[in-house]
N, C-alpha and C positions, 0 to 999 in steps of 0.2 A: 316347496318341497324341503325337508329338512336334509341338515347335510350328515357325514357322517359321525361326527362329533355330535350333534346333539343328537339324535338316536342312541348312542353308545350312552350317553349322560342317560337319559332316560332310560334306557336298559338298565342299569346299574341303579339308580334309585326303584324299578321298579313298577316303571308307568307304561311297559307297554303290554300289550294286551291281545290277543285273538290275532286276526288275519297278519296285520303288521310288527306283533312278535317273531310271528315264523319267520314271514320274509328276512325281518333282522338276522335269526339265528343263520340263516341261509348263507348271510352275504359276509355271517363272521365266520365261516369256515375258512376263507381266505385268512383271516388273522388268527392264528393257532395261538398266542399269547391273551387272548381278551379275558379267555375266563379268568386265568390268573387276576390279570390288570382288574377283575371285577372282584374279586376276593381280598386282595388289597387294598383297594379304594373301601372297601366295607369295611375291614378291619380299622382302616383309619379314620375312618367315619365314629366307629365304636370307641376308640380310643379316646379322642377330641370330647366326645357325647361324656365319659367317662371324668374326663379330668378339665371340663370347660371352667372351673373358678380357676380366673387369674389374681395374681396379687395383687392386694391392694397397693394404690400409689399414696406415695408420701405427700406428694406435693402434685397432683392434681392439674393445678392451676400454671403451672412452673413447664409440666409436659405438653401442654395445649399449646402454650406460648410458643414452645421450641419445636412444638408440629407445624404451626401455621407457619413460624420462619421460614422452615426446610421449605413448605410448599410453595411460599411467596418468590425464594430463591431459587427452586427449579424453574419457575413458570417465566416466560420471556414477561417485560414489562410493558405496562400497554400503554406509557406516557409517551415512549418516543414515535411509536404510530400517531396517537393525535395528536403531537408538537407536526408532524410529517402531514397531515392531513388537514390540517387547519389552515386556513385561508385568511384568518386574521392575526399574520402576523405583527410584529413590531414594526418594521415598516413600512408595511401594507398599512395598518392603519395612521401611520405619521402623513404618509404619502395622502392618502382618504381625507384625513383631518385638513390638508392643507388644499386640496383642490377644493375641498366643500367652504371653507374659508374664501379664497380665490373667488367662484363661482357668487359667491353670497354677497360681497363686492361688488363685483361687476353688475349684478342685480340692483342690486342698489344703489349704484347710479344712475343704472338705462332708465329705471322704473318712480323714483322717487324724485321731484320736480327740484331743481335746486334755487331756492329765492334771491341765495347770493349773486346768481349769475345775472337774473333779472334786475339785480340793486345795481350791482355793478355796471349795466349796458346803458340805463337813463338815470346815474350818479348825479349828472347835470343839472338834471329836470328834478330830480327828488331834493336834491341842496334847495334850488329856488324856491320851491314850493315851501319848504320849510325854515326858511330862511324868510318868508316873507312879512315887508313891513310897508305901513301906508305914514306918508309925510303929515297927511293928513291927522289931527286928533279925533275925528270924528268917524272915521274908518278904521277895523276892526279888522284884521285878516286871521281866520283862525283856518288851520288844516287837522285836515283827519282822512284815515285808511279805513275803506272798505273790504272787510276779508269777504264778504261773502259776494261781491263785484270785481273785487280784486283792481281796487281803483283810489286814485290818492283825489283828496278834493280840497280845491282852496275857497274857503266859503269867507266871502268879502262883506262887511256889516256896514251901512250910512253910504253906500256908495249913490249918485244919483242917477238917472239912467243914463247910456252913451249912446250915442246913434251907433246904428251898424256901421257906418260908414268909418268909425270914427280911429284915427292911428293909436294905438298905444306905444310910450314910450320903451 
């Protein structure tokens, strides 16, 4: 349902019409002033229609500028809502940066086999083995690493066979 403002607008321009004019005129008996208030709004209706050329602007470009300021400077700014809303702050994300650091660490050594510690635990046995020499000139001791056995070999060259049984020095 329209209220009484726009009724009265459209009275006054003109748009209302049959059943719903009368009612209006009905319910403006209560306002003794409307007719008036309608003859002046027309009058200045005609007025405006009459003398609508404004002057022209000098500078155009210069008025724009000093409208958009006024507006930007009535209107609240909408930087400090999203500095206020934002979740990634400065040290939100310092704090981010260095757990995810931390976490990445620790990953990496639960997860990635460390060889040094393996070198370290049979030092003894890897020295020998590669330290290895035969008095003999006809013995040959050469060593080498198996990555894909993950196994160190001392392969002995001219040796003759030994009984099982037999002590080594």
């Amino acid at each position: 349902m329209k209220t009484f403002e726009e009724k009265f607008t459209a009275w006054v321009d003109g748009r209302l019409s049959g059943p719903e004019l009368a009612a209006f005129e009905r319910e403006l008996q209560a306002h003794p002033g409307a007719l008036a208030e309608k003859l002046a709004a027309l009058e200045i209706g005609n007025l405006l229609r009459a003398n609508i050329s404004a002057p022209p602007l000098k500078n155009p470009d210069f008025f724009n500028h000093q409208l958009l300021q006024l507006i930007e400077s009535s209107q609240p700014s909408a930087a400090p809502a999203l500095r206020r809303l934002s979740f990634w702050t400065l040290p939100r994300m310092a704090f981010s940066g260095f757990s995810l650091l931390l976490l990445a660490t620790l990953l990496y050594f639960a997860a990635v086999p460390n060889t040094n510690r393996d070198v370290r635990k049979h030092k003894e046995y890897v020295d020998n083995i590669l330290n290895a020499r035969s008095d003999d000139p006809n013995i040959t001791a050469t060593s080498f690493h198996s990555t894909r056995d993950n196994v160190n070999v001392l392969w002995l060259d001219g040796l003759s066979y030994m009984p099982p049984g037999h002590k080594l020095k």
